[in-house]
VEXZABA-246361 format. One record per atom (N, C-alpha, C): residue number from 1; atom name; x, y, z. Coordinates in steps of 0.2 Angstrom, whole numbers. Atoms other than C-alpha are relative to their C-alpha. Example, Ala and Ser with C-alpha at 12.3 -4.5 7.8 and 13.67 -1.06 7.14 Angstrom:
VEXZABA-246361
+-----+-------+-------+-------+-------+
! num ! atome !    xx !    yy !    zz !
+-----+-------+-------+-------+-------+
!   1 !     N !     4 !    -6 !     0 !
!   1 !    CA !    62 !   -22 !    39 !
!   1 !     C !     4 !     6 !     0 !
!   2 !     N !    -4 !    -6 !    -1 !
!   2 !    CA !    68 !    -5 !    36 !
!   2 !     C !    -4 !     5 !     3 !
+-----+-------+-------+-------+-------+
end
This chain:
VEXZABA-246361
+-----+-------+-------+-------+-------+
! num ! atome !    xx !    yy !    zz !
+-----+-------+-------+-------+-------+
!   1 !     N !     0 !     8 !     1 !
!   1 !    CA !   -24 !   177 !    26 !
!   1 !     C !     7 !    -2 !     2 !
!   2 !     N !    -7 !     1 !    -2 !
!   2 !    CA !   -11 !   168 !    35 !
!   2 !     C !     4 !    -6 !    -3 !
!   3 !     N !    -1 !     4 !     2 !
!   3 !    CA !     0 !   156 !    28 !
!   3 !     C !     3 !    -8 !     5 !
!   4 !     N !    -3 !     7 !    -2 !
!   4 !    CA !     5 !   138 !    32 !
!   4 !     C !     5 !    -5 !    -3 !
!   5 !     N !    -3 !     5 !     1 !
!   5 !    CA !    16 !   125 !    31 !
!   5 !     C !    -1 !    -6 !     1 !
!   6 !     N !     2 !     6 !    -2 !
!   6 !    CA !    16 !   107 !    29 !
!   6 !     C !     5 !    -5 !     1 !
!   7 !     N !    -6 !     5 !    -1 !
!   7 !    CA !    30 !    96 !    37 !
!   7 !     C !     0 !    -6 !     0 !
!   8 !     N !     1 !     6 !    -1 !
!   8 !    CA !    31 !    81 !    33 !
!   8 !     C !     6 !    -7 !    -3 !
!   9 !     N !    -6 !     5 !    -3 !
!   9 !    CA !    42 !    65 !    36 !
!   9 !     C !    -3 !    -7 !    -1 !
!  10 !     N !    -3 !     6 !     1 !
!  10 !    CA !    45 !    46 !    30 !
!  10 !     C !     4 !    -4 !     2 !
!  11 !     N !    -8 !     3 !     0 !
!  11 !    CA !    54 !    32 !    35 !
!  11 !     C !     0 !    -5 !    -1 !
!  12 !     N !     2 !     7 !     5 !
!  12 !    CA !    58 !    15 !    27 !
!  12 !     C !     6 !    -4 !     3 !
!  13 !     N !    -2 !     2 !    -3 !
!  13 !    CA !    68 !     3 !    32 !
!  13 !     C !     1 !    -6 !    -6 !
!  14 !     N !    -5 !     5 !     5 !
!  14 !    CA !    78 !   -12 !    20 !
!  14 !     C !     0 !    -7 !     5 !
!  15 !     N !     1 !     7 !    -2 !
!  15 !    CA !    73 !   -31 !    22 !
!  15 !     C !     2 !    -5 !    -4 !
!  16 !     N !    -5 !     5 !     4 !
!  16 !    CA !    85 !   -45 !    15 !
!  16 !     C !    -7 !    -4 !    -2 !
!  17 !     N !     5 !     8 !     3 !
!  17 !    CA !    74 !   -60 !     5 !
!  17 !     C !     3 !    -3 !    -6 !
!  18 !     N !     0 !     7 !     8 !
!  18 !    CA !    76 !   -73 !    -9 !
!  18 !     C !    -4 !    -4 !     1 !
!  19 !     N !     8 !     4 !    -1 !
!  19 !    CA !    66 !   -85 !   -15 !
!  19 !     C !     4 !    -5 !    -6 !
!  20 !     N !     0 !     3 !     6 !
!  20 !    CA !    67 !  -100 !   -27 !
!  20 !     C !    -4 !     1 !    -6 !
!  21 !     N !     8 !    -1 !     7 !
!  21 !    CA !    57 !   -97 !   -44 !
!  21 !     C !    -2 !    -5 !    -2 !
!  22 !     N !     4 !     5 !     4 !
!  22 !    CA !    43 !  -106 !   -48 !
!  22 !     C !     1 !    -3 !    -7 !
!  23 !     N !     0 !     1 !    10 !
!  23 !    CA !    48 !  -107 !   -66 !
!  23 !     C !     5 !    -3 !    -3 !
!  24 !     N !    -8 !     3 !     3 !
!  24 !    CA !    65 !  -109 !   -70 !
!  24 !     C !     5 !    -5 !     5 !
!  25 !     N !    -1 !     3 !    -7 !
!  25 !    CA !    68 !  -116 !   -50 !
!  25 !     C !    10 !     2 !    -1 !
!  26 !     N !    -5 !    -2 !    -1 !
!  26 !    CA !    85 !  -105 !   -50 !
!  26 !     C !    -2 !     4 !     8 !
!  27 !     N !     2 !    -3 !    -8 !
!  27 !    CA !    88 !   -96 !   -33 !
!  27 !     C !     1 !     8 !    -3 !
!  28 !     N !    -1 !    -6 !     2 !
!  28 !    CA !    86 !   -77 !   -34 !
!  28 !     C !     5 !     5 !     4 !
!  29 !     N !    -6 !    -3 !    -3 !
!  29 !    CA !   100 !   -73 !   -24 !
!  29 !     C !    -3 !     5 !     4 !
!  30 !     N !     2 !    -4 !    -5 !
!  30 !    CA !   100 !   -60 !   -11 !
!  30 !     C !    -5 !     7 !    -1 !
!  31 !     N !     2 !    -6 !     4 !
!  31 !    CA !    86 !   -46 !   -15 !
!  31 !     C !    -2 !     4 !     6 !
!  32 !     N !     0 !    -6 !    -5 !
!  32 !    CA !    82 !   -31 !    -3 !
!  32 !     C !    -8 !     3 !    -2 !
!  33 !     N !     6 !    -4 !     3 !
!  33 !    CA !    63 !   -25 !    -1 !
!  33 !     C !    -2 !     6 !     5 !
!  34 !     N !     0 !    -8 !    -2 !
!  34 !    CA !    60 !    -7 !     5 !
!  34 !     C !    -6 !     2 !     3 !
!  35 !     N !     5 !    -1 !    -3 !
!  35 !    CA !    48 !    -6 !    18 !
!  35 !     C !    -2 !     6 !     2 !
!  36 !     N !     2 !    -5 !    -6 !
!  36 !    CA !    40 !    10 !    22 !
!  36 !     C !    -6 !     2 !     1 !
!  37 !     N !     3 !    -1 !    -4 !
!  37 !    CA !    31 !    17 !    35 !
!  37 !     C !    -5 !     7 !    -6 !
!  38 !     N !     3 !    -7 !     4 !
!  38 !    CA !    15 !    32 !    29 !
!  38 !     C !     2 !     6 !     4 !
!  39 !     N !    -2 !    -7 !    -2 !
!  39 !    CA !    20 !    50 !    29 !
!  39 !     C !    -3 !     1 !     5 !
!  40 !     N !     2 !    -5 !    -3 !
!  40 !    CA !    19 !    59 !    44 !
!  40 !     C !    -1 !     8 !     0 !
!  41 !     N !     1 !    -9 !     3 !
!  41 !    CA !    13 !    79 !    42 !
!  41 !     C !    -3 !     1 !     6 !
!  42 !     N !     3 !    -5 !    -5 !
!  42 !    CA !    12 !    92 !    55 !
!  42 !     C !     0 !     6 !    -2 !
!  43 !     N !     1 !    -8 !     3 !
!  43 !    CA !     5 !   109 !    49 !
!  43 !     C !     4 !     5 !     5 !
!  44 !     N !    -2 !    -7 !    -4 !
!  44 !    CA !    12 !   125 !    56 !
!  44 !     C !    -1 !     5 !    -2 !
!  45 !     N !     0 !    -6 !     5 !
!  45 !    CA !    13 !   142 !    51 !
!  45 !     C !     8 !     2 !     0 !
!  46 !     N !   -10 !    -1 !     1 !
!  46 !    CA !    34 !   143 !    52 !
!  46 !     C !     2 !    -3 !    -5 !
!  47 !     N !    -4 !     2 !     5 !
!  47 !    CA !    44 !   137 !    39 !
!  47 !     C !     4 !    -4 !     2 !
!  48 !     N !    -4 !     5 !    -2 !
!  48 !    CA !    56 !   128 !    50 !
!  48 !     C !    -4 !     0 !     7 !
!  49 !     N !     3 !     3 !    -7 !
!  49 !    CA !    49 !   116 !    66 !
!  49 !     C !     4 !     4 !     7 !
!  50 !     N !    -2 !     2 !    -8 !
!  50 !    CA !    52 !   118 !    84 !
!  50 !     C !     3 !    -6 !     3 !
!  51 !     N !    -4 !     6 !     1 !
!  51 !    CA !    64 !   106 !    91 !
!  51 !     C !    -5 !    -6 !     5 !
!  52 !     N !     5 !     3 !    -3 !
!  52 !    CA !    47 !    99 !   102 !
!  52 !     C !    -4 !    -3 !    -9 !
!  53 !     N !     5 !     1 !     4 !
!  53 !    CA !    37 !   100 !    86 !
!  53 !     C !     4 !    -7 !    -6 !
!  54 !     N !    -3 !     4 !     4 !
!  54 !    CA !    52 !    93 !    75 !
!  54 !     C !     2 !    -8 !     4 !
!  55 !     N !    -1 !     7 !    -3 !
!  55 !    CA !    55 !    77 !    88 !
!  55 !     C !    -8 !    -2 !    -1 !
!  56 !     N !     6 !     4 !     0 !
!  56 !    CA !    36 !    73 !    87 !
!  56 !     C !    -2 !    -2 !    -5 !
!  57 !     N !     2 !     5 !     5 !
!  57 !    CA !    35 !    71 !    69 !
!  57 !     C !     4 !    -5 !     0 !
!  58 !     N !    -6 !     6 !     1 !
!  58 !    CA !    50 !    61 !    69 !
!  58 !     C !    -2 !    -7 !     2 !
!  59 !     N !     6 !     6 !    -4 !
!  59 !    CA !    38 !    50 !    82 !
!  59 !     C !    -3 !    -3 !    -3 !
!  60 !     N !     5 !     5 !     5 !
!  60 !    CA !    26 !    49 !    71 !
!  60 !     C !     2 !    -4 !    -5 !
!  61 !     N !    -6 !     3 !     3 !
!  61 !    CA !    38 !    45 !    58 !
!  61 !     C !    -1 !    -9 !     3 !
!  62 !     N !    -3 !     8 !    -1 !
!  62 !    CA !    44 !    31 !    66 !
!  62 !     C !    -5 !    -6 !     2 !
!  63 !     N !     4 !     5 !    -2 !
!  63 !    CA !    29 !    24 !    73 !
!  63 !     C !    -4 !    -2 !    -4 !
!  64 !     N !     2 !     1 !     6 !
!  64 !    CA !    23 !    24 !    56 !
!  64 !     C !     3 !    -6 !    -3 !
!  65 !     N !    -4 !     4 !     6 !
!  65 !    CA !    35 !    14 !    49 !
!  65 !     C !    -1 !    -8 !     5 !
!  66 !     N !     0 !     7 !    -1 !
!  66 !    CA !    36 !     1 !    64 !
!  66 !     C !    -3 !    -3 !     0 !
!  67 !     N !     7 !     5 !     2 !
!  67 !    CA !    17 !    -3 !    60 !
!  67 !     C !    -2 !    -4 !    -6 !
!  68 !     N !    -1 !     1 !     8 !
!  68 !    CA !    22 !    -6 !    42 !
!  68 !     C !     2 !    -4 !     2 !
!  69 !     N !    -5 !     8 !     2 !
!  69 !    CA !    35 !   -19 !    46 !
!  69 !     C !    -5 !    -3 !     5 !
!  70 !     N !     4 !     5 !    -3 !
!  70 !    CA !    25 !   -27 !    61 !
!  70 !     C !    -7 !    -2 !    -4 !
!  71 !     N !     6 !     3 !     3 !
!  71 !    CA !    10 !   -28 !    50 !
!  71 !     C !     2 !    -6 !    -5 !
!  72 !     N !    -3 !     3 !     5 !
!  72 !    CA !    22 !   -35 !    34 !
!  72 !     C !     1 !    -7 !     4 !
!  73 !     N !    -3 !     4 !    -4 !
!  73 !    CA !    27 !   -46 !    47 !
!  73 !     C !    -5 !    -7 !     2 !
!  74 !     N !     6 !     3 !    -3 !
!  74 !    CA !    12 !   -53 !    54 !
!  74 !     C !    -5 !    -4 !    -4 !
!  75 !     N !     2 !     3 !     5 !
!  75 !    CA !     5 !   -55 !    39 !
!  75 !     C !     3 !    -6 !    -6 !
!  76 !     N !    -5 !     5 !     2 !
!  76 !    CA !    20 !   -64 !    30 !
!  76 !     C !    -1 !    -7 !     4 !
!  77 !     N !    -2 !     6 !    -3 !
!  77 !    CA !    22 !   -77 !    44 !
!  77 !     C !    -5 !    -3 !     2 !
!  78 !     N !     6 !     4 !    -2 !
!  78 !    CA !     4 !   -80 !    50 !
!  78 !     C !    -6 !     1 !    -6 !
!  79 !     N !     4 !     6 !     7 !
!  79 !    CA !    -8 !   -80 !    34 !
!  79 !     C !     3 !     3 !    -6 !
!  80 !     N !    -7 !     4 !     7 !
!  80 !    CA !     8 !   -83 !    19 !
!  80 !     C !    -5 !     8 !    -4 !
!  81 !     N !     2 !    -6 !     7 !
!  81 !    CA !     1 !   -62 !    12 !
!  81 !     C !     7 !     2 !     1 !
!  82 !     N !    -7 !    -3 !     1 !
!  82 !    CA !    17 !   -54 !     6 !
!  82 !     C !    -1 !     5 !    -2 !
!  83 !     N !     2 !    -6 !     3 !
!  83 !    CA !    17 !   -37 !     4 !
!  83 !     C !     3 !     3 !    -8 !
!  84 !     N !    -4 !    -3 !     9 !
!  84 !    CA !    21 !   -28 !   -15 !
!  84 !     C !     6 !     2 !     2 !
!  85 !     N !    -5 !    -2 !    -1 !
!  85 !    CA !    36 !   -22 !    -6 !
!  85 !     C !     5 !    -8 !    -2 !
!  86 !     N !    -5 !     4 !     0 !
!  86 !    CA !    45 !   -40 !    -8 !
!  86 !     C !    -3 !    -4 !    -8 !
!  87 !     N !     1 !    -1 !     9 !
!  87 !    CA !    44 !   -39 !   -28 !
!  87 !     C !     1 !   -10 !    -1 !
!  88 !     N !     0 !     8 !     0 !
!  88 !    CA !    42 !   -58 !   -36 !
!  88 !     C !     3 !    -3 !    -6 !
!  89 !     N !    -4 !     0 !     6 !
!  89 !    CA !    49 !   -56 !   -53 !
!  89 !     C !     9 !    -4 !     0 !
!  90 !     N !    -6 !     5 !     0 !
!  90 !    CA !    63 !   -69 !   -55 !
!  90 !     C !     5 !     3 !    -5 !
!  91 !     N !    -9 !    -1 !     1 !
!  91 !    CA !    82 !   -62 !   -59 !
!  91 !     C !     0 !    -2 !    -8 !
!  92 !     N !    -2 !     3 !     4 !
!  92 !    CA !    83 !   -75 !   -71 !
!  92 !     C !    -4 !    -1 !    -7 !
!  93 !     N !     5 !     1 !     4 !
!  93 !    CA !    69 !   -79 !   -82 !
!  93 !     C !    -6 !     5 !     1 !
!  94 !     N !     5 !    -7 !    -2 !
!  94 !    CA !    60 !   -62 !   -74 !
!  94 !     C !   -10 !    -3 !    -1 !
!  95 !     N !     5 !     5 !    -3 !
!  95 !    CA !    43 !   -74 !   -71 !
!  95 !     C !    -4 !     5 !     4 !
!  96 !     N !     3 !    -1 !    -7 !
!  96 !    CA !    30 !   -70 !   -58 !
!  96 !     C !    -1 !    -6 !     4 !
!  97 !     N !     0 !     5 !    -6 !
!  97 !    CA !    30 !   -81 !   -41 !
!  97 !     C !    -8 !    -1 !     1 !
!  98 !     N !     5 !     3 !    -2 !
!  98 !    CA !    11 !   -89 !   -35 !
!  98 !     C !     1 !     3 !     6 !
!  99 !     N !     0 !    -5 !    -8 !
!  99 !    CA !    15 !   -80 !   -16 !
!  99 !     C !     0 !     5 !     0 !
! 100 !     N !     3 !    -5 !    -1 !
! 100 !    CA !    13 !   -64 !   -23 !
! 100 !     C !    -8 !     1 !    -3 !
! 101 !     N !     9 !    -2 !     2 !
! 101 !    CA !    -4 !   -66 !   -29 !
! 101 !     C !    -4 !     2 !     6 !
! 102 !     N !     5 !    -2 !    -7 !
! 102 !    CA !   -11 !   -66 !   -10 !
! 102 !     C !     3 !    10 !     2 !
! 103 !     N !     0 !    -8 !    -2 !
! 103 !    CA !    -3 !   -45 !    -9 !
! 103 !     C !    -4 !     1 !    -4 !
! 104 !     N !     5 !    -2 !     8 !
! 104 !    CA !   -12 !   -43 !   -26 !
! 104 !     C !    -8 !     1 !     3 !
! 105 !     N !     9 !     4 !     0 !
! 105 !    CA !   -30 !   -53 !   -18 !
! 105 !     C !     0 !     8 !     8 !
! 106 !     N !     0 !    -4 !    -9 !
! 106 !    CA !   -25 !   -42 !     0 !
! 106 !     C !     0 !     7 !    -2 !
! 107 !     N !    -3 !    -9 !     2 !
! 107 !    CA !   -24 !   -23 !    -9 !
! 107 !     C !    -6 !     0 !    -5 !
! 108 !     N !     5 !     1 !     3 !
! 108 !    CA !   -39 !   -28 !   -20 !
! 108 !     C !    -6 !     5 !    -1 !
! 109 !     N !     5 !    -5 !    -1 !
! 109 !    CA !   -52 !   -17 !   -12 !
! 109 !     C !     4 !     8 !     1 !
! 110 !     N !    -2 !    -7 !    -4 !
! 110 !    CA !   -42 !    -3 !    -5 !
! 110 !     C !    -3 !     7 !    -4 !
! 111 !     N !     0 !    -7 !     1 !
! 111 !    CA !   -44 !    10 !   -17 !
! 111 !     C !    -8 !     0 !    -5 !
! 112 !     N !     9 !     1 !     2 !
! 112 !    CA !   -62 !     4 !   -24 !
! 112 !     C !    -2 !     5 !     7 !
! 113 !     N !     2 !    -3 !    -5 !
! 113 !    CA !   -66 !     7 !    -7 !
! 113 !     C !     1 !     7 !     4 !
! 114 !     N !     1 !    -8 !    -1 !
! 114 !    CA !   -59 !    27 !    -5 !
! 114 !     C !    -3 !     2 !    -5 !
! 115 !     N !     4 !    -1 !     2 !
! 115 !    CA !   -67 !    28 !   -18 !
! 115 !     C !   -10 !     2 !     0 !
! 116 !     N !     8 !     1 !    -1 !
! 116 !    CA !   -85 !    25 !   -15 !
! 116 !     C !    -1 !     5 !     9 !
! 117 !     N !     1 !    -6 !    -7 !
! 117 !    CA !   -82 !    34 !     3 !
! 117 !     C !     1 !     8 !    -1 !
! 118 !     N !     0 !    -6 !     2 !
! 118 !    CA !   -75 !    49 !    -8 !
! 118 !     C !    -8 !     2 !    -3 !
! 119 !     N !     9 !    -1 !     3 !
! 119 !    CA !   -92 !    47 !   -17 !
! 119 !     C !    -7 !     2 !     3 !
! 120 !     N !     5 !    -4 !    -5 !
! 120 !    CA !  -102 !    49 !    -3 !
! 120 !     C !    -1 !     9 !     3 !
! 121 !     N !     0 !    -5 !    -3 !
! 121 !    CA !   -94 !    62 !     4 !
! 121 !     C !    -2 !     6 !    -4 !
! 122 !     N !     2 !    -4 !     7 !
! 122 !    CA !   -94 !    71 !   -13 !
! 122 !     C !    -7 !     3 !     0 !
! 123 !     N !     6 !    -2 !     2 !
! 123 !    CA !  -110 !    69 !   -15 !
! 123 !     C !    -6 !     3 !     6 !
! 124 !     N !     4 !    -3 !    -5 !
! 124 !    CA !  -119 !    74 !     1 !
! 124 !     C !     3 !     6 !     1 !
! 125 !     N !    -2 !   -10 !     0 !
! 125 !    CA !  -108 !    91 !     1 !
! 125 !     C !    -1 !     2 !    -3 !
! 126 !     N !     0 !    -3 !     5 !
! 126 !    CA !  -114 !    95 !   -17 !
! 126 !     C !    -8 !     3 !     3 !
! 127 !     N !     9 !    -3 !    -1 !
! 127 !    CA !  -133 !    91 !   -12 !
! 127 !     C !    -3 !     7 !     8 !
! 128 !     N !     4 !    -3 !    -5 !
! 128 !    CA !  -133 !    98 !     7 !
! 128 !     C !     4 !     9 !    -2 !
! 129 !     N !    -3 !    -6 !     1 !
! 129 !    CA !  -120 !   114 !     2 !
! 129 !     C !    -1 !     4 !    -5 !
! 130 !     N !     0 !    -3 !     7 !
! 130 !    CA !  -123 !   118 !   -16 !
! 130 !     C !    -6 !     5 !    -1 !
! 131 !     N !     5 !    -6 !     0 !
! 131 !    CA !  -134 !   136 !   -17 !
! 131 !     C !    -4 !    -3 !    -6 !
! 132 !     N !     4 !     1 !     7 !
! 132 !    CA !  -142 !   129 !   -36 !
! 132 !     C !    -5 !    -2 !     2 !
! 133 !     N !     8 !     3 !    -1 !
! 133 !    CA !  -159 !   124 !   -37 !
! 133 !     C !    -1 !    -8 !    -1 !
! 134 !     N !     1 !     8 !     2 !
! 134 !    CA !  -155 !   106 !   -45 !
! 134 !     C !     7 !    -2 !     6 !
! 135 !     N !    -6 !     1 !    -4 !
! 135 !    CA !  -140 !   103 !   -33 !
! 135 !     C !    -3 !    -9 !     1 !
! 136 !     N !     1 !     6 !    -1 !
! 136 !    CA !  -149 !    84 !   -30 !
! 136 !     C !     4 !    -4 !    -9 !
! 137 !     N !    -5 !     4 !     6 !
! 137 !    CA !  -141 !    80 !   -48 !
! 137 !     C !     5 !     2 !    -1 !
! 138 !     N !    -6 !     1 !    -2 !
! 138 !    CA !  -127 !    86 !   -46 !
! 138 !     C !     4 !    -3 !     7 !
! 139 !     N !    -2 !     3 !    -5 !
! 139 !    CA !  -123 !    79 !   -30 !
! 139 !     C !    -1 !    -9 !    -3 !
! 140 !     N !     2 !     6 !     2 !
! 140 !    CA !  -131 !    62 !   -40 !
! 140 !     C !     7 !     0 !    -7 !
! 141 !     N !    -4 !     2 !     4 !
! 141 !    CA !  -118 !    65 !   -53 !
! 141 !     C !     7 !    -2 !     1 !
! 142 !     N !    -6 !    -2 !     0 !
! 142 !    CA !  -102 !    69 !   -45 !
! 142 !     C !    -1 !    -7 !     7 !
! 143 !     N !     2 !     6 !    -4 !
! 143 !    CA !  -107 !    53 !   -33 !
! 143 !     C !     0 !    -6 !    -5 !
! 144 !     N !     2 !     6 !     5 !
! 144 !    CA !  -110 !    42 !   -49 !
! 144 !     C !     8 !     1 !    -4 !
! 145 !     N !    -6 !    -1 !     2 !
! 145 !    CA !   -92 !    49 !   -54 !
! 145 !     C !     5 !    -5 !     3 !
! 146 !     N !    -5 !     2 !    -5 !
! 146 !    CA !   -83 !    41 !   -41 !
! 146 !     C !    -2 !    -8 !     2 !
! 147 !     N !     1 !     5 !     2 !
! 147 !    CA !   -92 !    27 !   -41 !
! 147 !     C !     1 !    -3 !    -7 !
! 148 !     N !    -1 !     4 !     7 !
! 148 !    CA !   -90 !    22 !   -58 !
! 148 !     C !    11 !    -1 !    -3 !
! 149 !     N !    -4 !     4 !    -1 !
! 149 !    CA !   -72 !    24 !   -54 !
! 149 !     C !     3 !    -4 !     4 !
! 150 !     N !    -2 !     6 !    -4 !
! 150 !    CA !   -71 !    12 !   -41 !
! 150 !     C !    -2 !    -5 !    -1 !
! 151 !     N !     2 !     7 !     5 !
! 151 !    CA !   -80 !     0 !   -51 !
! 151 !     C !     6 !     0 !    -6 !
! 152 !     N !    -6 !     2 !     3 !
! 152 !    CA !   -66 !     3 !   -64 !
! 152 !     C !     6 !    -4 !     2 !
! 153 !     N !    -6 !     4 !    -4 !
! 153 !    CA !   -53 !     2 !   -51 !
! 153 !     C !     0 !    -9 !     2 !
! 154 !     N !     0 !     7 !    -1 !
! 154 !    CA !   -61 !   -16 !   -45 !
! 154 !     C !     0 !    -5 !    -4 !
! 155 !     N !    -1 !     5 !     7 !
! 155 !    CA !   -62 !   -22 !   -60 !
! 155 !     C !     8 !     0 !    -5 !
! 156 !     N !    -7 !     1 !     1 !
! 156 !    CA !   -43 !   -17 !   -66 !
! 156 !     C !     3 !    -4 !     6 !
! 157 !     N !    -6 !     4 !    -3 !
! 157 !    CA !   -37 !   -25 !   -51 !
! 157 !     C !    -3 !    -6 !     0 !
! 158 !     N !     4 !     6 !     0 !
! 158 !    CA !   -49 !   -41 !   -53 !
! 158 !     C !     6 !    -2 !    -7 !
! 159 !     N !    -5 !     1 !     5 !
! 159 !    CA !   -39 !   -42 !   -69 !
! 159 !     C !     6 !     0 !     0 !
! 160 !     N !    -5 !    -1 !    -1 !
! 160 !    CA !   -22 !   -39 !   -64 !
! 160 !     C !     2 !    -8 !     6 !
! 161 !     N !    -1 !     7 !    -3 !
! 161 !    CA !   -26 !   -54 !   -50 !
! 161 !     C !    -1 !    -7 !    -4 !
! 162 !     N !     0 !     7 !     7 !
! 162 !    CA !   -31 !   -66 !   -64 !
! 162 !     C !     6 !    -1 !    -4 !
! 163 !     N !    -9 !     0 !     4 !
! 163 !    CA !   -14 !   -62 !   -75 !
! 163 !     C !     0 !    -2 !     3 !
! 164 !     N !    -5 !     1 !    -4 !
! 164 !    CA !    -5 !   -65 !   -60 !
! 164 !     C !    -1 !    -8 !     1 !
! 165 !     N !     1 !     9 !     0 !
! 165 !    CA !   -13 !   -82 !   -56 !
! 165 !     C !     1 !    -5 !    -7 !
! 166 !     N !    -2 !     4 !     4 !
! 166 !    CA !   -13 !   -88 !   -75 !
! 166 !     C !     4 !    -1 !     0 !
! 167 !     N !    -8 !     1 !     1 !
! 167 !    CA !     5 !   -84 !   -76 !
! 167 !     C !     2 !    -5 !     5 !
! 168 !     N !    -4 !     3 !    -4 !
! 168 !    CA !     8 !   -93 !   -62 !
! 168 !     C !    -5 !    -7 !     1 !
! 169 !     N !     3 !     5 !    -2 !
! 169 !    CA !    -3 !  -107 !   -63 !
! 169 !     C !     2 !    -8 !    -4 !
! 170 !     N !    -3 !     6 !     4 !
! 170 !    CA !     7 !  -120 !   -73 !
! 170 !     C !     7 !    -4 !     6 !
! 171 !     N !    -7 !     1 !    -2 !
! 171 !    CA !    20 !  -120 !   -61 !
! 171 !     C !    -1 !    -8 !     6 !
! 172 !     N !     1 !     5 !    -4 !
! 172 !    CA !    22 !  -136 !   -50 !
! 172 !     C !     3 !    -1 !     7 !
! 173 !     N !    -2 !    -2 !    -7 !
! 173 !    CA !    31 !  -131 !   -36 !
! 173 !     C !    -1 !     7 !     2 !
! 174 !     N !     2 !    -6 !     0 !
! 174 !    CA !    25 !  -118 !   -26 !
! 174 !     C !     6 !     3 !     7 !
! 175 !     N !    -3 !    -2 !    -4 !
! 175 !    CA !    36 !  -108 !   -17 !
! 175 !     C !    -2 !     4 !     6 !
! 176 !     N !     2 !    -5 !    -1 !
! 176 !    CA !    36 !   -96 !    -5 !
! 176 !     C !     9 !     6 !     3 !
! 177 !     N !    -7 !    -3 !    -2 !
! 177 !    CA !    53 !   -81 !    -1 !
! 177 !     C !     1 !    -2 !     8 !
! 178 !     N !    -2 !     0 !    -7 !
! 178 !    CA !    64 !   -83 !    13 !
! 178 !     C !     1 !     7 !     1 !
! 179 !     N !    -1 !    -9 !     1 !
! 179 !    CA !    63 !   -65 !    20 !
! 179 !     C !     4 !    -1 !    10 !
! 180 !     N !     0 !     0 !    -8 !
! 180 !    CA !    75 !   -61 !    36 !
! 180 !     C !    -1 !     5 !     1 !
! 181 !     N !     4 !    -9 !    -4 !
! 181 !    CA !    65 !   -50 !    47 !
! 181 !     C !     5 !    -2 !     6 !
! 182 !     N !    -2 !    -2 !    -1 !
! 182 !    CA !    81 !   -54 !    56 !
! 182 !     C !     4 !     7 !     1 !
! 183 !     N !    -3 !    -7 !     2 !
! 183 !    CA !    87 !   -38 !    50 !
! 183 !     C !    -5 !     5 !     3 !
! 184 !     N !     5 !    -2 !    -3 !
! 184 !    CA !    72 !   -29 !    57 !
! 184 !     C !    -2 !    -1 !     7 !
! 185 !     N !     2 !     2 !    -7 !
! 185 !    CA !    70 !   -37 !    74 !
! 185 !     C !    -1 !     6 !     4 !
! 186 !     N !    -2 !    -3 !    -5 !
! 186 !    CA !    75 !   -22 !    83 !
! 186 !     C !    -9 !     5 !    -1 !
! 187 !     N !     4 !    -3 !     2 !
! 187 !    CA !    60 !   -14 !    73 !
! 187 !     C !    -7 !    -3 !     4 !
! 188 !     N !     6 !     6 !    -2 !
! 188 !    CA !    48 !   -30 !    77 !
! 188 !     C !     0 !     1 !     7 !
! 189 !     N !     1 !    -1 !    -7 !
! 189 !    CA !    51 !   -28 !    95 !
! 189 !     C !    -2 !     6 !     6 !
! 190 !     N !     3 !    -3 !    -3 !
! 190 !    CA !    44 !   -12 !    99 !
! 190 !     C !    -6 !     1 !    -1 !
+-----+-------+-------+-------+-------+
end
C-alpha cells in the first residue's frame, strides 16, 4: 500500500476599508479585511515537492487568490455585494451596517446546495454499490439525511439574513465602506 501526501498552499492578501456607521454615524477608522484565495492541493507520494511541482502549486495559489479579489471586486463595485471578508460591526457602538446584509443574501444557498448534491451522490452510491438486499432504503435514508440538513442550513441562514436586516432596519442613513482596492491593483490587473 503506497503512501501519499497532500501539499497544500494559501494565499491572502490585506485590503484597507472604513465606513461610516449606520447607527451612531461615527467613522470606523481604518480597518483591514483579509481576502483569501481557496486552497490549492497537489498530491504526491514524497514528502517534500519538486522545485516544478512546488512552483505549480504556488500558481495555483496565486491564481486562487487573484479570483478571490477580482471576484470581491467586481461584486463590490458593480452590484454594492460585499464579501464577509469586510466585517460591518462598528468600532464604536459595535452595531451591524445595512451593506452587509447583500454578503449574507449572496452565500445564502451555497452550503444548502452542497448539500443536496452530497445527497444525491450519497444516495445513488448506497443504492447502486451497497451488496444488502434493502439498499433502496438505505440509499433513501442517507439522502433524506443530507437533505434535511440543507433545509436546516437554509433555514438557519434565512434567519441570520432577517437579524441582520431587523437590526439594521431603523437606521436612516444607508451607507456603504469605502474599500481601497488601491492597495490590490497590482492583484486586479492580472
Amino acid at each position: 500500500m503506497g503512501t501519499y501526501y497532500r501539499h497544500r498552499k494559501s494565499e491572502s492578501i490585506k485590503v484597507p476599508y472604513s465606513f461610516r456607521c449606520e447607527q451612531c454615524m461615527k467613522e470606523s477608522g481604518p480597518l483591514i479585511a483579509n481576502i483569501s484565495g481557496t486552497e490549492a492541493e497537489i498530491n504526491s507520494n514524497f514528502k517534500n515537492l519538486d522545485d516544478k511541482k512546488e512552483q505549480k502549486l504556488n500558481e495555483m495559489a496565486h491564481k486562487n487568490l487573484v479570483n478571490a479579489v477580482q471576484e470581491a471586486h467586481r461584486n463590490a463595485t458593480e452590484k454594492n455585494i460585499y464579501s464577509k471578508a469586510f466585517k460591518d460591526e462598528c468600532p464604536h457602538c459595535h452595531k451591524p451596517q445595512s451593506w452587509a446584509v447583500s454578503g449574507l443574501k449572496n452565500e445564502m444557498f451555497s452550503t444548502p446546495i452542497v448539500c443536496v448534491i452530497l445527497g444525491l451522490i450519497i444516495g445513488a452510491g448506497c443504492y447502486f454499490f451497497a451488496d444488502v438486499e434493502n439498499s433502496l432504503m438505505i440509499a433513501i435514508g442517507a439522502a433524506g439525511i443530507c437533505f434535511a440538513l440543507a433545509a436546516g442550513s437554509l433555514f438557519w441562514n434565512i434567519i441570520k439574513v432577517s437579524s441582520k436586516k431587523k437590526q439594521t432596519s431603523s437606521v436612516t442613513q444607508k451607507n456603504t465602506p469605502v474599500i481601497e482596492w488601491g492597495a490590490v491593483q497590482n492583484i486586479l490587473n492580472e
